[in-house]
N, C-alpha and C positions, 0 to 999 in steps of 0.2 A: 195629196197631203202627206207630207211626212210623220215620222215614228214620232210621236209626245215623245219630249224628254225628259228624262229623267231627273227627278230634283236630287240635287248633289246632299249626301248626309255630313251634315255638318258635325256632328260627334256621334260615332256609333255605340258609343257605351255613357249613353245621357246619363246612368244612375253613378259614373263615377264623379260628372261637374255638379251632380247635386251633394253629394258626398262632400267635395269642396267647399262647395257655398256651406253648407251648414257646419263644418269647419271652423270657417271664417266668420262665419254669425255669431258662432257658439265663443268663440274669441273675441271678440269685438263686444258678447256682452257682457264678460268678466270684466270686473272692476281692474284699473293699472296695478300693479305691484309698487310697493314705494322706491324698489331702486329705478322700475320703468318710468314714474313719473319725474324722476330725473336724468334719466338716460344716461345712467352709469351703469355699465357691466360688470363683472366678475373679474380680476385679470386673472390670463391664466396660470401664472407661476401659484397664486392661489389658489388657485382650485384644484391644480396637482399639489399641494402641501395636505388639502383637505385631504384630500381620496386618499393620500399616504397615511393622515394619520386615521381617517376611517378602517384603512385594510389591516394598521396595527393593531387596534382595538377589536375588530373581527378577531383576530390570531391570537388576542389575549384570551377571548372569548371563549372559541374552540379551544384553545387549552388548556380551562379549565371546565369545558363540556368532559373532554377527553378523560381527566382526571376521575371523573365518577365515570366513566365510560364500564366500570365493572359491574354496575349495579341495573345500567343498560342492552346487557346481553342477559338479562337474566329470563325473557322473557321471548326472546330470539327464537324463531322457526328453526328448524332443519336447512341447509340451503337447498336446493333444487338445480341453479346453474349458479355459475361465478360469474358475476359483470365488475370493472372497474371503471369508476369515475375520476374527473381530476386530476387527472396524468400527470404523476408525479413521477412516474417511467415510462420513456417513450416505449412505443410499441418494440416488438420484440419477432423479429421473424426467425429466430431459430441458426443454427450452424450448418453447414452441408456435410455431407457423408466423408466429403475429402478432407473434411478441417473436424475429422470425426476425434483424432485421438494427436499428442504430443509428443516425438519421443526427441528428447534429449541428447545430450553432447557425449554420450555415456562411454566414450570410446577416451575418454579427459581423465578417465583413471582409470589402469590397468589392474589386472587382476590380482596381481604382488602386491602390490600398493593399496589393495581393496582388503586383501587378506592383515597388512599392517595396520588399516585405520580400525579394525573391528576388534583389532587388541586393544582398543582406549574405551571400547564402548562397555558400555555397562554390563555387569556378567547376568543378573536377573532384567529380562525384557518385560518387562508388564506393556500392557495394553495401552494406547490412548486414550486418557480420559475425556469422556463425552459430557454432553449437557445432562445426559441421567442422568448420571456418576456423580453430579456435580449435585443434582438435588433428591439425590438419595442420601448425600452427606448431610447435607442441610437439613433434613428432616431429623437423620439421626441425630445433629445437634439439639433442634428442638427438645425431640423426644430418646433422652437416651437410655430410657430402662426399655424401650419396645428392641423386640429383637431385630436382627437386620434382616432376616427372611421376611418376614411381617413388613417391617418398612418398606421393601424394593416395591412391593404388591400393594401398596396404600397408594391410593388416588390422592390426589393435590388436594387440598383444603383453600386454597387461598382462594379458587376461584369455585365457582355454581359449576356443576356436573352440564347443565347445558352448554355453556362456554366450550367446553373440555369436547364434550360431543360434536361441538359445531365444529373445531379447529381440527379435529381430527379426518371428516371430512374435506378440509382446506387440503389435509397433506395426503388423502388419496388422490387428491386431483392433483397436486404438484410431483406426486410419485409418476402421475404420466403426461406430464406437462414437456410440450415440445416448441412452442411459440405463441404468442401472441402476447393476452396483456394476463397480471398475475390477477389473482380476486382480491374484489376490494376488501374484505375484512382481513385481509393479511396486510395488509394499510396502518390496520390499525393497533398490530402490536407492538408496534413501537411507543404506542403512547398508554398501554397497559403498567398497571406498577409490579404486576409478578410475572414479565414480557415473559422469564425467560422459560416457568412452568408453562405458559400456552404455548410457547416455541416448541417448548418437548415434546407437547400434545398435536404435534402435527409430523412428527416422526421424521425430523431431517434426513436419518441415516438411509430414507428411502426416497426421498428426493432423487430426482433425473439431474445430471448434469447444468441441464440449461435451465434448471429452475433450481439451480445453487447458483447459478452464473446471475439469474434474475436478484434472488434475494440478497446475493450481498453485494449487487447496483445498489438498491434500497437501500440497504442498513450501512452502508460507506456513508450514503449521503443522509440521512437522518439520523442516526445514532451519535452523541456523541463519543470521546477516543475510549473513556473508560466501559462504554456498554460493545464499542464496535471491536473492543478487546476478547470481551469474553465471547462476542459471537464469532470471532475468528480463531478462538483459543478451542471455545468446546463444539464447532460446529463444523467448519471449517476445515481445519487444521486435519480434525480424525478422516474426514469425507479424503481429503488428499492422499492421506498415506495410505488410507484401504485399498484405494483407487492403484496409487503406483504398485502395492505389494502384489492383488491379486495380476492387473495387468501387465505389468513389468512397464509400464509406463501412464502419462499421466492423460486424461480425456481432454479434448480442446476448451470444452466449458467449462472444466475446473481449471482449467489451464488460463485462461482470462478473467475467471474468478479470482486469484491469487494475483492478476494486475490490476483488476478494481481493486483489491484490498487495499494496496498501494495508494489508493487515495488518501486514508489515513494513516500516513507514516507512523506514528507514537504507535498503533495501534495495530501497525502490521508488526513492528519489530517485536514485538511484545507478544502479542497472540501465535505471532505464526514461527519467527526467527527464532528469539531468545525461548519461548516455548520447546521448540524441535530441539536445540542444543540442550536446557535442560533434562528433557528425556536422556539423553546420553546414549540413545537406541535409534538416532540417526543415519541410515543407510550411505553409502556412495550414491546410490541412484534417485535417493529424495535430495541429497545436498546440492547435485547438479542442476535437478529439475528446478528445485526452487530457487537455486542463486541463479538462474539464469534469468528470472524476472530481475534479482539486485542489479544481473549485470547491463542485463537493455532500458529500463527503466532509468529516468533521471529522477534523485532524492535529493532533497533539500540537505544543505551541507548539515545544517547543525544536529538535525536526525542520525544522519550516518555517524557523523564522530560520536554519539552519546548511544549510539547501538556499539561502535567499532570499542570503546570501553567496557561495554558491560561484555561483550565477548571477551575480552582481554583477562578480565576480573574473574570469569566464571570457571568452574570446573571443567578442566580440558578435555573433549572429546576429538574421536579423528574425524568428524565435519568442521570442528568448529576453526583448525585453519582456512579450509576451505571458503569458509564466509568473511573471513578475514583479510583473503588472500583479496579476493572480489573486493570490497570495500578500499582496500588500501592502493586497487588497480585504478577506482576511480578519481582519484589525485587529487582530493577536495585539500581545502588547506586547511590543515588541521591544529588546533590548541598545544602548546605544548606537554599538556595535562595529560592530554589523549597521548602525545605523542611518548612520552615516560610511561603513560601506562600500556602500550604496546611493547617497551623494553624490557619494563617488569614484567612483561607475559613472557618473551623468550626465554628471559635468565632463571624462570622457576626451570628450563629442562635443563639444567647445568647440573645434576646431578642422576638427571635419568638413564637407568641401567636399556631401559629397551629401545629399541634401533627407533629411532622416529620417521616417517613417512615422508615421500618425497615430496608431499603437498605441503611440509610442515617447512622444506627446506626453499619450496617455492616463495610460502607469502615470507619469509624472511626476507627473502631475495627482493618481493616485491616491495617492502615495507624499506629495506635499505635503499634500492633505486631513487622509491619517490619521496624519502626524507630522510636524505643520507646528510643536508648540508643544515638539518634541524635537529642534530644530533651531537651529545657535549663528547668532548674528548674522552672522560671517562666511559659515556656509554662506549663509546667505539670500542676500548681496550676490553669492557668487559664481552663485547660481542666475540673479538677475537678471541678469547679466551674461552670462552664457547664453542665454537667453533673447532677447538681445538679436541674437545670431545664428541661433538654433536657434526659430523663429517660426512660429505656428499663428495664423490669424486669430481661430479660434471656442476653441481651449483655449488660449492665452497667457493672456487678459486673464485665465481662472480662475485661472493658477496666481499671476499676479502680484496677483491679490486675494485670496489664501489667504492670502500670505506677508505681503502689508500688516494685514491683522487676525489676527495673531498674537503670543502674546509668545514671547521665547527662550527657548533652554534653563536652570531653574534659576532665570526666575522666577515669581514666583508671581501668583495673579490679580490679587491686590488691588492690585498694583504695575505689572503691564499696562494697567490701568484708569485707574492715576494718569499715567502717563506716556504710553498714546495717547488721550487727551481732547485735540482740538485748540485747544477753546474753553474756558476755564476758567467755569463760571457758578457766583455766590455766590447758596447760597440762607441767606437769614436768616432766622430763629425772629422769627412774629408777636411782639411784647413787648406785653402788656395789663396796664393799671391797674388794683389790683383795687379802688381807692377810686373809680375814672373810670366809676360807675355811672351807666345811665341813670333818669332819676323815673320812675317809675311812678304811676301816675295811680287814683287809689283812690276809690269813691264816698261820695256826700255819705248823711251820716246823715239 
């Protein structure tokens, strides 16, 4: 007799088909739905309309949770670790040791030429003003019979002492913050109404690198251009220049920080550009480092000509050719607004007694090259006449052969051509006889 065989298991996991059946029982004894008893479904361009305007009214939702969000930290732990949810920043693994630091074109201005722009700069250098600075004003506005020693030492009012405690732990962990994701309740200052006292309260100016490089990812793309101004103005801006002074150049992290910035053009030119020129305490070696984002970055034309004005307009420092020179290398096509108000910045040096700097005689150069034919005949003559005091051995003669092989504003080519030909030559049309054949010589039969 052979081995009994074996009965074949027809499902080894019985308790998952009972699972099923009751399933399907538990279905079958619900009543139809009334669009089931007509067997119409959902289309689904509507039901993605739903969900959109469901996720809109979510977002109305949370912000106005957020709004009172001040009176929900009042009651807040200590943190213990930082988690983030929601990834509103991808993850973050940090820089390598070889992309540790940035140094610059620094060899783009010579030392003569370093010692000329530092005659334009301001004689009293004050300090960068930081985010304290900013609300240590504020308060003494508030409060102006307390004295200012008093006030530097007064804790924030706007927000509960716990707040203030909690965020200050945030920027111990960001002072040694080297990768991954940032914590979540630094998420949520952006949507605080006194952001910018809880920002203080986590002590930027000791932030790592790569957790400046993190938060202004964030605050480019959540803030909008007036708040992402001043986080680039008093936060930002000072971290860079402490950065270039003590290192003699600038950290890779801050160094791609100031290309995110760039996401908010209004808001980089302002915070960071038009800021650094108002100081008037603008280095050679901050103006290199930082036009070298204007110059590899691409900007939106209309940004640039309404920054390349306000530089035009502003009080002349020896950076602020230099940014000038950049803007006008980028060859955007510019307004003629902008463009007279770049002449009217030359022609204020038509009276200056001190040697101007080769960088000044540069963006002249550059500014004639790329809109030398959007330029009216009188500017030209006042240029020249300029020129005539304000003199470069090796760039004069370019600017003043730009300006001679050009036409004016408004005309056009074929009539620049007619009118600077100095020599007229007539060329005349061969005239040939068509009866004025020559014989032709045929052979003898």
């Amino acid at each position: 007799m052979g081995k009994k065989r074996k009965e074949r298991i027809q499902n080894p996991e019985p308790f998952l088909l009972d699972a099923t059946e009751f399933v399907k029982s538990r279905k079958r004894s619900k009543a139809p739905r009334q669009h089931q008893k007509k067997g119409k479904l959902i289309d689904g361009s509507i039901s993605s309309k739903i969900m959109k305007e469901a996720l809109i009214q979510q977002k109305e939702e949370e912000a106005e949770e957020n709004q009172n969000a001040n009176s929900s930290f009042q009651g807040i732990e200590e943190p213990t670790n930082f988690e983030e949810g929601d990834d509103d920043i991808d993850d973050f693994a940090g820089f390598s040791e070889t992309q540790s630091h940035f140094n610059g074109h620094e060899e783009e201005i010579n030392e003569d030429d370093e010692r000329l722009i530092e005659a334009f700069l301001a004689k009293e250098q004050g300090g960068q003003k930081t985010l304290a600075d900013l609300i240590v004003e504020r308060i003494k506005e508030k409060d102006a019979s307390v004295d200012a020693s008093v006030v530097s030492d007064r804790p924030v009012l706007e927000v509960g002492k716990p707040v203030i405690d909690y965020y200050k732990r945030v920027g111990l962990y960001l002072s040694r913050y080297e990768s991954g994701k940032l914590p979540k309740a630094f998420k949520h200052i952006t949507s605080l109404l006194p952001w910018e006292e809880v920002l203080n309260a986590t002590e930027p100016q000791n932030w790592s690198p790569n957790a400046m490089y993190q938060a202004t990812r964030f605050f480019a793309s959540n803030f909008g251009v007036r708040k992402a101004e001043r986080f680039y103005r008093f936060v930002l801006l000072p971290r860079v220049r402490e950065d270039i002074r003590k290192n003699k150049r600038l950290h890779f992290a801050l160094y791609q920080s100031l290309k995110k910035a760039l996401y908010k053009p209004a808001a980089f030119f302002e915070g960071i550009l038009l800021a650094l020129c108002e100081s008037r305490t603008c280095t050679c070696r901050e103006a290199v480092i930082i036009g070298s984002i204007i110059e590899k970055v691409s900007i939106p034309q209309h940004y640039s000509g309404a920054a390349l004005v306000m530089l035009a307009e502003m009080e002349y420092c020896g950076s602020t050719s230099y940014f000038i020179k950049l803007l006008l290398e980028k060859k955007y096509a510019l307004d003629y607004d902008a463009v007279d108000a770049v002449v009217a910045h030359f022609m204020r040096f038509h009276n200056e007694t001190r040697i101007m700097p080769v960088i000044w005689h540069q963006s002249l150069l550059a500014f004639v090259q790329g809109y030398k034919n959007e330029l009216q005949k009188e500017d030209k003559d006042n240029l020249r006449f300029l020129l005539d005091k304000q003199h470069h051995k090796l760039v004069t003669p370019e600017i003043i052969r730009e300006l001679n092989h050009s036409r004016n504003r408004g005309e056009k080519e074929e009539e620049f051509i007619s009118i600077s030909s100095s020599a007229s030559v007539i060329i005349k049309t061969i005239e040939e006889d068509r009866f004025d054949i020559p014989g032709v010589p045929m052979e003898e039969d």
